[in-house]
N, C-alpha and C positions, 0 to 999 in steps of 0.2 A: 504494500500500500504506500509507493513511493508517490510522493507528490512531488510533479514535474515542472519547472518553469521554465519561461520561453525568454529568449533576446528578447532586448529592446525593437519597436517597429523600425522596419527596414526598407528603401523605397527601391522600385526598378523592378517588379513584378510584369509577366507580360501580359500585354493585354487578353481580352478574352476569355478570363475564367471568375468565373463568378466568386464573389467574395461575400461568405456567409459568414458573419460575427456571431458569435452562437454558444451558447453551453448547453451541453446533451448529456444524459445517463441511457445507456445500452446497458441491458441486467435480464437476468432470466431469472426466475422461480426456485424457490427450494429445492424442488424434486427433478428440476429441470424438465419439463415440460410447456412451459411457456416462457417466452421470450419477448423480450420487447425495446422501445427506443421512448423516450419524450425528448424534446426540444424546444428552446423558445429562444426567440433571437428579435434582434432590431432590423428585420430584414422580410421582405413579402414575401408570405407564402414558406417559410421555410420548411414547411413537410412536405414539398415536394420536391425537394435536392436532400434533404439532410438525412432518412432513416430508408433502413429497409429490414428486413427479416423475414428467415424462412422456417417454417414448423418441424422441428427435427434435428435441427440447422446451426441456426446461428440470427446474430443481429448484429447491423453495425452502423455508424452516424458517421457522414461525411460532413467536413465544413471548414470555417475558413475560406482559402480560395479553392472551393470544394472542388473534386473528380469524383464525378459522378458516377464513373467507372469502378471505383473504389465497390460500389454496392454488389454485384453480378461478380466481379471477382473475387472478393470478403469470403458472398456465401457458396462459392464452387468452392474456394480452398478448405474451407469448413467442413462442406458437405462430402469431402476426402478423407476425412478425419486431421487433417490439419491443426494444431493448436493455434489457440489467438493472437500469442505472441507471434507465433511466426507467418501468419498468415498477414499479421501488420507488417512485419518485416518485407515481406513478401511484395507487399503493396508499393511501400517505399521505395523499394530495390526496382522495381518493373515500371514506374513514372518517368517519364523522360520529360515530366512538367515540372514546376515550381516547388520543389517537396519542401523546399524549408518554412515554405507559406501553406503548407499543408496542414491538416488535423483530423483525427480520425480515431475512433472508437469502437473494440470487436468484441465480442463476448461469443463464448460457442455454449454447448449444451454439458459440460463439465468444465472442471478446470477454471483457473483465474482469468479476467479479462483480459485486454490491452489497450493502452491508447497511447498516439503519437501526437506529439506538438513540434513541428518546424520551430527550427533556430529564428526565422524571418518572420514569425505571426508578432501579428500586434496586440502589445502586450496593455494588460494583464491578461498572458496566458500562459494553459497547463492541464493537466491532467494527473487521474489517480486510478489504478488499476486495485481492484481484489479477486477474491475469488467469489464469481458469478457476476461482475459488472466493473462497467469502465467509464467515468465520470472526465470529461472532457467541455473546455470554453479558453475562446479565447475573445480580444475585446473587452476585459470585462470588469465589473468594478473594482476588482481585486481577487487577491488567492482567498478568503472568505467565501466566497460563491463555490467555489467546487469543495472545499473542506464543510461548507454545512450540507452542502447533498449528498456527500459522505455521509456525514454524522446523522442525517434523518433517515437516510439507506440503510445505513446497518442498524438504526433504532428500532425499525420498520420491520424485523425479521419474524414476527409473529401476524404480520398482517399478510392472510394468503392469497390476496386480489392481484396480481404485478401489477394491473393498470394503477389502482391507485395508491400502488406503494410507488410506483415512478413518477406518479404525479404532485404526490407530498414532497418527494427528494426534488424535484423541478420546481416545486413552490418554495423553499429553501431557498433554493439558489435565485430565485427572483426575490425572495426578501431580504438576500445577502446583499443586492444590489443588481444584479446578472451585467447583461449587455450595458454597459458604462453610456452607448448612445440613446439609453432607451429602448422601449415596448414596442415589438405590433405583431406577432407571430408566436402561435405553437402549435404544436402537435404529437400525436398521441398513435403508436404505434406498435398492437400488440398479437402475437401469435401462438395458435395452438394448434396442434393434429386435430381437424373433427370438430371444432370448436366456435367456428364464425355459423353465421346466419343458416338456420335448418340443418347444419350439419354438416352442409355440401362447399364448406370454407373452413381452412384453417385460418383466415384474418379474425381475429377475437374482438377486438378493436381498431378504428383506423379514424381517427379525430383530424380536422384539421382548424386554426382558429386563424387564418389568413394577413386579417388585418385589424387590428384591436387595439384600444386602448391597454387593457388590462388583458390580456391574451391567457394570462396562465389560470387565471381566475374566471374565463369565459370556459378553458379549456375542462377547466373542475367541474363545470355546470352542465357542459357537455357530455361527461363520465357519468354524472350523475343521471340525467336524461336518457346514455344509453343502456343503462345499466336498468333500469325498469323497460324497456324497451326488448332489448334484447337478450340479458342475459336470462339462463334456466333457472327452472325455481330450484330452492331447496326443497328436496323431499321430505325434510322434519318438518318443513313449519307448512305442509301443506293440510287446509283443511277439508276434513268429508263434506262431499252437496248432499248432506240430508238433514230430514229434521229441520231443525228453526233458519238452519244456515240455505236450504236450498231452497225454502220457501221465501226467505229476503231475496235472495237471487233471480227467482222467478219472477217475482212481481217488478223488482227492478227492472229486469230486460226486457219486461214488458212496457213499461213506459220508456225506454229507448226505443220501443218498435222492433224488439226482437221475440216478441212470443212466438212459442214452439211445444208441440206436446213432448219433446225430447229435451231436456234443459241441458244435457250436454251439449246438443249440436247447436241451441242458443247460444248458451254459453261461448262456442268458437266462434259462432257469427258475427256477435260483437265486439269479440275479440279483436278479430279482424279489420273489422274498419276503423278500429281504436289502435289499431300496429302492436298488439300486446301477445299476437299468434304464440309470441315464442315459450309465452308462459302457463299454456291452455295444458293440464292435463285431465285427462276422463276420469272423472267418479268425485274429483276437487276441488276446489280453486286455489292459486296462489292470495295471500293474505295483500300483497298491491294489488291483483288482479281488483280484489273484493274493495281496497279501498279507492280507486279508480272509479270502480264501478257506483260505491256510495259517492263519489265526489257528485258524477253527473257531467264531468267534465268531458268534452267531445275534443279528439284533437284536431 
């Protein structure tokens, strides 16, 4: 958990490659089954050059004066069984662009991270590798922004969501100060085998907050929004549709204009036009489903 710092900014970069100021945590799950990237920078749109990750795999944050390339080759050297470290090695050694103004962040499905900061990024920048995640920014208010998304990362190791344990470690680091130029960008980027939309996706999460005042804090809101949306319920906290519970049910989705002599296939109908499909099981409701449904809220 060596924490890296960078030269002084350096000028004579060539033109042409996009320059992303940025701090990002690449981290996978305890068990290593899901992986993932958050980002947030002073910079448009940064989830769409900074993260990628692949289910099985790996994850990694390109930035700086990003190669975009960095991503496709990260997760083929991974997906060889490659380690992080040298898959970053790898990257740098095969760039015949700017690497000293490069930065970049890998994380595989075992083992310690990696991240690289060019001698030429503009500083304050740096990075911190451990085992299961790689904490990287450069631009930034200081070495405080990556030492507290450390310290709320490893704090975090009882929380078994990734999304929003990368989200807490990325709201750190903007309370640290983050991007020294200011806010407008982040994103949220998270995978699993089997685990995105119906099944037929491993994307678990894929957020993006474009252009925002407060981007990390829209981003949080976002998680939260998908998270009744899409993710599965718990099987412990589901409750049986009978008795007093499936007769408030009935009658509810009856004043939604879903009466039905089958209250399960009600039940999914509404579901449906409400975007809650993901949470419909037969014979119960999820306990938001139920409260959704008492709100009366239509989306």
């Amino acid at each position: 958990m060596r924490l890296i710092d960078c030269r002084p900014e350096r000028a004579g970069v060539a033109s042409g490659y996009r320059l992303v100021m940025t701090f990002s945590i690449v981290a996978r799950s305890a068990d290593g089954t899901t992986l993932g990237v958050a980002v947030a920078s002073k910079f448009l749109g940064a989830g769409a050059a900074v993260p990628a990750a692949l289910a099985d795999v790996g994850a990694v944050a390109t930035q700086s004066y990003a190669n975009l390339a960095y991503r496709p080759q990260a997760l083929a050297l991974l997906s060889t069984g490659v380690a992080a470290a040298e898959t970053v090695r790898a990257l740098i050694a095969g760039d015949a662009g700017p690497v000293g103004h490069r930065q970049v962040g890998v994380v595989g499905t075992h083992g310690p991270g990696a991240t690289y900061t060019g001698d030429d990024c503009h500083e304050w920048a740096g990075g911190v590798a451990g085992d299961g995640y790689a904490i990287q920014g450069n631009m930034l208010a200081g070495p405080g922004v990556v030492a507290d998304m450390e310290t709320v990362w490893l704090a975090g190791a009882e929380q078994p969501r990734l999304p929003y344990r990368l989200v807490e470690a990325l709201r750190a680091g903007d309370l640290a100060g983050g991007d020294r130029r200011g806010r407008q960008s982040a994103a949220l980027l998270v995978v699993a085998k089997g685990m995105g939309y119906g099944g037929t996706s491993d994307v678990l999460v894929d957020l993006r907050v474009d252009d925002h005042p407060d981007p990390v804090t829209e981003l949080a809101r976002l998680l939260e929004l998908h998270t009744l949306y899409f993710e599965r319920p718990d099987p412990a906290t589901l409750i049986p549709l009978t008795g007093a519970v499936a007769d408030e049910v009935r009658t509810r989705l009856a004043q939604a204009g879903q009466a039905a002599a089958d209250l399960d296939e009600a039940l999914a109908s509404w579901a449906g036009i409400e975007n809650l499909e993901e949470r419909i099981v037969p014979g119960a409701i999820d306990p938001l489903v139920l409260a959704q449904l008492r709100s009366g809220q239509v989306v």
